[in-house]
Every structure is written in C-alpha cells, then in structure tokens.
Backbone bond lengths (Angstrom), bond angles and torsions (degrees), N, CA, C in turn:
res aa  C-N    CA-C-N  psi(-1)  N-CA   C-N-CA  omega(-1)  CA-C   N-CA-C  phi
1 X - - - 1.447 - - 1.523 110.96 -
2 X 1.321 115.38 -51.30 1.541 112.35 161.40 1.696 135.77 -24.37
3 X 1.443 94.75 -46.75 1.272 85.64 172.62 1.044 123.63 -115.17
4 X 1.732 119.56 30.95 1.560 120.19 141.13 1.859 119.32 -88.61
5 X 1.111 95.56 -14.62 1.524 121.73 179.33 1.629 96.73 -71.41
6 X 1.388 135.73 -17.50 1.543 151.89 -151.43 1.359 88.85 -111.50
7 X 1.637 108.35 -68.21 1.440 97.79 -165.53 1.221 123.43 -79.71
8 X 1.838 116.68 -3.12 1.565 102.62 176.21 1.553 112.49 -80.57
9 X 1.638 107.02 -17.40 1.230 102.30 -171.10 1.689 118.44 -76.02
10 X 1.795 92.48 -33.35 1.604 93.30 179.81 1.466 107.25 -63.35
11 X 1.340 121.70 -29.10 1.670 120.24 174.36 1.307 134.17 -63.65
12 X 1.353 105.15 -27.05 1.551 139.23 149.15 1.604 122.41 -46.13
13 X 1.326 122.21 -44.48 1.795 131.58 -149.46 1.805 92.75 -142.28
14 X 1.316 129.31 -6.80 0.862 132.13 137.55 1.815 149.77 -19.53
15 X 1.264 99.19 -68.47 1.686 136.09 152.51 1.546 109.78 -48.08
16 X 1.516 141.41 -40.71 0.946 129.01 -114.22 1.465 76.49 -108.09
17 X 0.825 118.21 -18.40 1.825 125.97 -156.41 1.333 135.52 100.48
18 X 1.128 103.42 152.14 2.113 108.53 -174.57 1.793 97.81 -38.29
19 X 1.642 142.53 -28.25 1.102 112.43 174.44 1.695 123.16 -60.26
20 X 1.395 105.92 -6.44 1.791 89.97 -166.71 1.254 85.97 -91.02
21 X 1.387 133.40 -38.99 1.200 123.73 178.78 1.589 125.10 -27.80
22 X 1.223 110.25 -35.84 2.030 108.14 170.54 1.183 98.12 -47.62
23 X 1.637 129.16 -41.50 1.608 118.51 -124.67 1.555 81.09 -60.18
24 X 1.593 116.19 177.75 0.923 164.66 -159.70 1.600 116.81 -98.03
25 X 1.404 150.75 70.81 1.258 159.08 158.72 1.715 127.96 -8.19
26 X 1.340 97.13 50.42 1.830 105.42 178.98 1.276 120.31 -5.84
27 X 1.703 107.46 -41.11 1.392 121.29 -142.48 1.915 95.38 -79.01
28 X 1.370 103.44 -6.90 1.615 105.61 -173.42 1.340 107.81 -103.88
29 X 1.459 113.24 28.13 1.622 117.05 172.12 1.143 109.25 -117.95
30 X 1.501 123.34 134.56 1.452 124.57 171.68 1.123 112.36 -121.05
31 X 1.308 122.43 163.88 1.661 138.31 179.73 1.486 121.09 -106.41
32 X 1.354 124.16 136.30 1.045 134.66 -139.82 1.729 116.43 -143.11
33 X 1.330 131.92 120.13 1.492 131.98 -172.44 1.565 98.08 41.74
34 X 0.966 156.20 77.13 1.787 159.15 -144.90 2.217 70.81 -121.77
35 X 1.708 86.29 151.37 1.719 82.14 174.60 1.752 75.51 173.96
36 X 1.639 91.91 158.21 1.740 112.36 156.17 1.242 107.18 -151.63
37 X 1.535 120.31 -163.26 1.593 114.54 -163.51 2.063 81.99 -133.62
38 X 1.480 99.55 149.74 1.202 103.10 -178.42 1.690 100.40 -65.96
39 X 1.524 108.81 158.21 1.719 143.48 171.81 1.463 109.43 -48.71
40 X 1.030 154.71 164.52 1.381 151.09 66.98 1.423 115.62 -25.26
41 X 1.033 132.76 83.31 1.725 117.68 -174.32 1.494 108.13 62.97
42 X 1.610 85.41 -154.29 1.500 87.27 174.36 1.535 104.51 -132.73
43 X 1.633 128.47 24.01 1.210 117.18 -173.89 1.497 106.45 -85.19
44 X 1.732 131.82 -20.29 1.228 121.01 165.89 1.401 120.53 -93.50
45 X 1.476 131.03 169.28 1.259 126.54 164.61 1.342 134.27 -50.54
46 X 1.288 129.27 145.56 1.696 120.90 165.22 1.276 97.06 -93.51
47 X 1.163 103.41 166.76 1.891 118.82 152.03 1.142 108.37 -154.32
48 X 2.083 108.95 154.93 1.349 114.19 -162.48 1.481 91.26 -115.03
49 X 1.263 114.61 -175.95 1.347 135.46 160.00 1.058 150.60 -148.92
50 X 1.139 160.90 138.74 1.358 152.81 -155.42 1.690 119.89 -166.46
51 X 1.111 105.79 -164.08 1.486 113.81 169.27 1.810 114.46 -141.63
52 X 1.132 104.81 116.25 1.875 97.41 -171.96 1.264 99.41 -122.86
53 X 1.148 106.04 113.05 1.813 145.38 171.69 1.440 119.63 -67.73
54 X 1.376 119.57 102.77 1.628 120.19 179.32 1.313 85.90 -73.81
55 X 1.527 127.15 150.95 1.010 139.33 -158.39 1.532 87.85 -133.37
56 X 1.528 118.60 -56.04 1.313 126.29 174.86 1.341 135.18 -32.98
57 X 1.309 130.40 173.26 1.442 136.83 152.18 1.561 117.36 -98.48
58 X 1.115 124.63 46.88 1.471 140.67 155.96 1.170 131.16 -145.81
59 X 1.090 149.05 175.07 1.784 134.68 179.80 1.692 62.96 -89.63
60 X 2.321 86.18 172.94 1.065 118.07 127.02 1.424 110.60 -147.36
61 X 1.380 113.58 -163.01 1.629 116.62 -161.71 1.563 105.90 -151.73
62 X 1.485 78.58 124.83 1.716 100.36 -175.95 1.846 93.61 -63.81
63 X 1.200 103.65 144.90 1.667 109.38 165.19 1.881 111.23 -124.28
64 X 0.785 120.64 -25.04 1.262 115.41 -159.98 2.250 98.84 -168.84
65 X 1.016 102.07 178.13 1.546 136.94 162.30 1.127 122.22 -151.57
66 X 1.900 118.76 164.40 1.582 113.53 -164.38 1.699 75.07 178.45
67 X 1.806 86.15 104.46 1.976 98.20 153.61 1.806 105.45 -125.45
68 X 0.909 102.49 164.80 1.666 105.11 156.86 1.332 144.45 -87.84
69 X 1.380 92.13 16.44 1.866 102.96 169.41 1.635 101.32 -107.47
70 X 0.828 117.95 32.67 1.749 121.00 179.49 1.685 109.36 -175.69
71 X 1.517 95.41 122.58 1.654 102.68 177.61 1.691 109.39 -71.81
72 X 1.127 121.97 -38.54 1.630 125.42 148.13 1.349 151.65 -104.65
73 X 1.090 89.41 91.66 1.931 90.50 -159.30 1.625 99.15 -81.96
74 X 1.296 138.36 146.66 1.587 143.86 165.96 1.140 98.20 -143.94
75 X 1.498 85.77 157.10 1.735 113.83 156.91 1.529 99.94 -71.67
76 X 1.051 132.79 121.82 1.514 139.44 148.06 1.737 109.74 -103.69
77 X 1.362 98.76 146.84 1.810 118.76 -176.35 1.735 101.06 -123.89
78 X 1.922 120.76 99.74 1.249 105.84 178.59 2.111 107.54 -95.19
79 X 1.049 89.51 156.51 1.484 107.47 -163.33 1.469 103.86 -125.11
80 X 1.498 115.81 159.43 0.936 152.07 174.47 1.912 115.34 -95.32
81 X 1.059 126.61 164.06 1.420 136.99 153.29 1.072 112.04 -148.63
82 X 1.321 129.98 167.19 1.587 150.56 -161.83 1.258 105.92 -48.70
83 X 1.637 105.24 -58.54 1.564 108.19 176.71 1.479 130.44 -65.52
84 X 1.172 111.42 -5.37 1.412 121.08 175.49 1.484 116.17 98.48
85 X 1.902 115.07 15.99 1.774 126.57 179.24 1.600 102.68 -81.80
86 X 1.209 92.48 131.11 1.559 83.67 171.89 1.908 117.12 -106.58
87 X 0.482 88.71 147.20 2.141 86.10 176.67 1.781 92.49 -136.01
88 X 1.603 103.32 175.71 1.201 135.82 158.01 0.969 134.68 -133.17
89 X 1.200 135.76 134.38 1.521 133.05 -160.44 2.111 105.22 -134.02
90 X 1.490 120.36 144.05 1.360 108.60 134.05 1.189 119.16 -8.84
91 X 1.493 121.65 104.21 1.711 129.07 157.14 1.647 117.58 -69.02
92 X 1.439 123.53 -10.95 1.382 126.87 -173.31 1.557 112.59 56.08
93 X 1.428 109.57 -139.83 1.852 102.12 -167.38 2.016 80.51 -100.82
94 X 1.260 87.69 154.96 1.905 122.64 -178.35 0.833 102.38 -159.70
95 X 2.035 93.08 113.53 1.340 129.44 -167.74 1.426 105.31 -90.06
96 X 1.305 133.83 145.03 1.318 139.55 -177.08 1.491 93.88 -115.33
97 X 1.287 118.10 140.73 2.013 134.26 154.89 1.196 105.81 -67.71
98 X 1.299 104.87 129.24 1.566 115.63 136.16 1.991 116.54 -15.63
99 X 1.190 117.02 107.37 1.194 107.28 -162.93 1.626 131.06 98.49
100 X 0.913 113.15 -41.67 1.584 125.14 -143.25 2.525 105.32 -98.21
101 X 0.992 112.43 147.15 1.206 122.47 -153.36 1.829 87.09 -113.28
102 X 1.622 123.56 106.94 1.082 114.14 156.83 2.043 118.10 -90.74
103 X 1.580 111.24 150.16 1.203 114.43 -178.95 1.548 104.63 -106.55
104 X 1.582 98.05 112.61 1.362 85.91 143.37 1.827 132.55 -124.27
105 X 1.563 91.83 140.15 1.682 103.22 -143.49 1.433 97.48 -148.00
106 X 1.669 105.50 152.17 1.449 117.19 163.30 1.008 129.21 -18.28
107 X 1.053 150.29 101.97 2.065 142.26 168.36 1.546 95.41 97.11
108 X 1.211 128.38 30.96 1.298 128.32 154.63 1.601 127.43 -173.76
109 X 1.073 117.60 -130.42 2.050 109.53 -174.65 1.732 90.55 -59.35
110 X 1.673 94.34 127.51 1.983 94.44 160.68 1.638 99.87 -160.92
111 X 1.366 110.28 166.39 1.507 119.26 -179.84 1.426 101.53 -88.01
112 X 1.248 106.25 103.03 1.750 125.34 177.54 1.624 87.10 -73.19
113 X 0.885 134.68 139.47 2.159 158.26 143.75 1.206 119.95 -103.58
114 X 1.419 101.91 59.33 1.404 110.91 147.11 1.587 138.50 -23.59
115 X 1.354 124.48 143.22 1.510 116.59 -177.06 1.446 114.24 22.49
116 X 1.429 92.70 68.09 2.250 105.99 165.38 1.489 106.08 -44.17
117 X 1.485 107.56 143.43 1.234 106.30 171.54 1.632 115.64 -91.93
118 X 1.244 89.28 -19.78 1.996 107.54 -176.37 1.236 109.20 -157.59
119 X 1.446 107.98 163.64 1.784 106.53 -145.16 1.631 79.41 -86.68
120 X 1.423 126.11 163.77 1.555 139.62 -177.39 1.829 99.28 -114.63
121 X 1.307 101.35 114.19 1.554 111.27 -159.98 1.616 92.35 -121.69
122 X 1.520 113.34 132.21 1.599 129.50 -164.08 1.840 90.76 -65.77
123 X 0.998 97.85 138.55 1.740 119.28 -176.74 1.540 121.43 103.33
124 X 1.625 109.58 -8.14 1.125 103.71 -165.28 1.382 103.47 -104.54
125 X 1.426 126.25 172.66 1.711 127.46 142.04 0.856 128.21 -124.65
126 X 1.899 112.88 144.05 1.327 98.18 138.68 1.598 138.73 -153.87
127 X 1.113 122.20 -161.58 1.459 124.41 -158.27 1.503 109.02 -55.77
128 X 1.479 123.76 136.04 1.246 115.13 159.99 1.694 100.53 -138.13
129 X 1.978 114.07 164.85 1.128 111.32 -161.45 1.250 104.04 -138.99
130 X 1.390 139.51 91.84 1.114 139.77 -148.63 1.922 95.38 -91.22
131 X 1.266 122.65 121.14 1.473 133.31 174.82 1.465 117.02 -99.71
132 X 1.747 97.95 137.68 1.128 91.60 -160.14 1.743 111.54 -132.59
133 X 1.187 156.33 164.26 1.341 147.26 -120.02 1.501 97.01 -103.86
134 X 1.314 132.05 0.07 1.303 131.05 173.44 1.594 106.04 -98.04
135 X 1.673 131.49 -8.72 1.002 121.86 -157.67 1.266 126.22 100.33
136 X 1.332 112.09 -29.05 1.564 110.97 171.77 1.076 128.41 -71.54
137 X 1.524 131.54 -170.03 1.507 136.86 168.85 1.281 106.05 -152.43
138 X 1.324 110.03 161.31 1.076 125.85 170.19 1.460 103.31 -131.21
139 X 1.683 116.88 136.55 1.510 134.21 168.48 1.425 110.23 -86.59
140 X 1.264 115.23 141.42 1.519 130.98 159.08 1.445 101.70 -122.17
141 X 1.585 116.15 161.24 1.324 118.97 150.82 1.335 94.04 -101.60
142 X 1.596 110.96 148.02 1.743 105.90 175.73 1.668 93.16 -111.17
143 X 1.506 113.12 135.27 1.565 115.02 -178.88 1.727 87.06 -81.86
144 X 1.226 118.42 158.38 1.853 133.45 156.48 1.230 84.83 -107.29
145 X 1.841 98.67 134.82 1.331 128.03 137.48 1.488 145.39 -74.86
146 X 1.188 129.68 -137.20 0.942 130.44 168.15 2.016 103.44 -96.04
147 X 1.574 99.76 174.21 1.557 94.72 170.41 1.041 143.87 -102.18
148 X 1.521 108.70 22.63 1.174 136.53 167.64 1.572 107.18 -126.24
149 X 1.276 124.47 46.91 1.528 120.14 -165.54 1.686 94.36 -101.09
150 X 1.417 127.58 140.94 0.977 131.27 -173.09 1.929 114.74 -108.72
151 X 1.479 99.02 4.14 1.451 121.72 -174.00 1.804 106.34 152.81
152 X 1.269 97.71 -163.95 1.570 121.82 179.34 1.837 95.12 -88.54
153 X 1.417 82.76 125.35 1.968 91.58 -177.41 1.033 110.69 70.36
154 X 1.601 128.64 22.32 1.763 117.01 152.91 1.145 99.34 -120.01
C-alpha cells in the first residue's frame, strides 16, 4: 500500500512545479521506541514519545500529528526559565537533518493528546500519525505503559 500511497502523492505535487520537487521524502523517516504512560481517565492530557530518524539526505519537518484517542494532538516543547518555572508551549514545525535522530521525551519536544477520547490503559495501543511538510505521514502504533513508566524497559 505504501507505494501506491507514493505514487498518488507524487501525482498530486507533481503539477505544482520543479519547486515541490525540493520537498523533502517522509517516506525516509522511521519511528523508533514510540511509548506513553497509561491515563487517569480522560480529564488530563496524555503524551507520547518516541524518536523519529531522518533516514534521508535532506531535512524534513514534522508539522503536526493526528491519532484518534485525542481531539488535539500537538507537538508541545516544555522549557525551563532562569528561575527554575517550567511551562509548555506549541513547538510549531521541527525540522529534522539529513541523518539526524529527533527525541521526543519527558521535559522536552513530546506529542501532548489533548481532550482524550478514552482513558489510555497500560497494555494497550494506539495509532499515532506523525505529519510531515511534504504531505506525508508516517504511522506508529504507540504501546501504553505503566503510570509511572519512565520509557520502554522501565
């Protein structure tokens, strides 16, 4: 299916002219230790995590995510300040190198899941779709852990 999923898109971005041609080839990113920590319900947020690997010889750039256990899924980036407050904000698009392994992890870039649709209970999975600035996606299943899970194998 992938690589009819390839050719509708090149048939798609094709037309547009030799500029789309730079874009950047999704299909050369993979996903890596993908994990979250089980829910309390669903009145607080989840977030997932992983590591997504440009595999390619060009950046590309994450823009967004979209699963169905959350009416808002984002990239969130949590931060630090001088005084030691932390907040989180919208991370926007995060560009990956040619080469290069982005983390997303505890105390920094992660897929915040906003408004859960169902509580995320350790043993289960599910789908997440990381989008990317050419139009593509890439699928993970994300396993839930426990709720104190500190990664895959803690």
């Amino acid at each position: 299916m992938k690589p009819v999923l390839h050719a509708a898109l090149a048939a798609l971005v094709l037309p547009l002219g030799a500029a789309s041609a730079a874009l950047a080839d999704s299909g050369q990113v993979s996903i890596e230790n993908a994990w979250s920590r089980a829910s309390i319900g669903t009145s607080r947020p989840g977030a997932a995590y992983m590591e997504i690997v440009n595999e390619g010889d060009e950046a590309v750039t994450l823009t967004g995510i979209k699963t169905d256990i959350a009416m808002m899924p984002e990239i969130h980036r949590s931060s630090m300040n001088e005084q030691g407050v932390s907040s989180m904000a919208p991370a926007g698009h995060v560009p990956i190198a040619p080469g290069e392994t982005v983390a997303l992890e505890p105390g920094g870039l992660h897929a915040m899941l906003m408004k859960l649709q169902r509580p995320m209970h350790e043993g289960e999975t599910f789908p997440l779709t990381l989008i990317f600035s050419d139009g593509g996606g890439v699928a993970v299943d994300v396993p839930v852990l426990g709720i104190a899970a500190r990664g895959p194998g803690n």
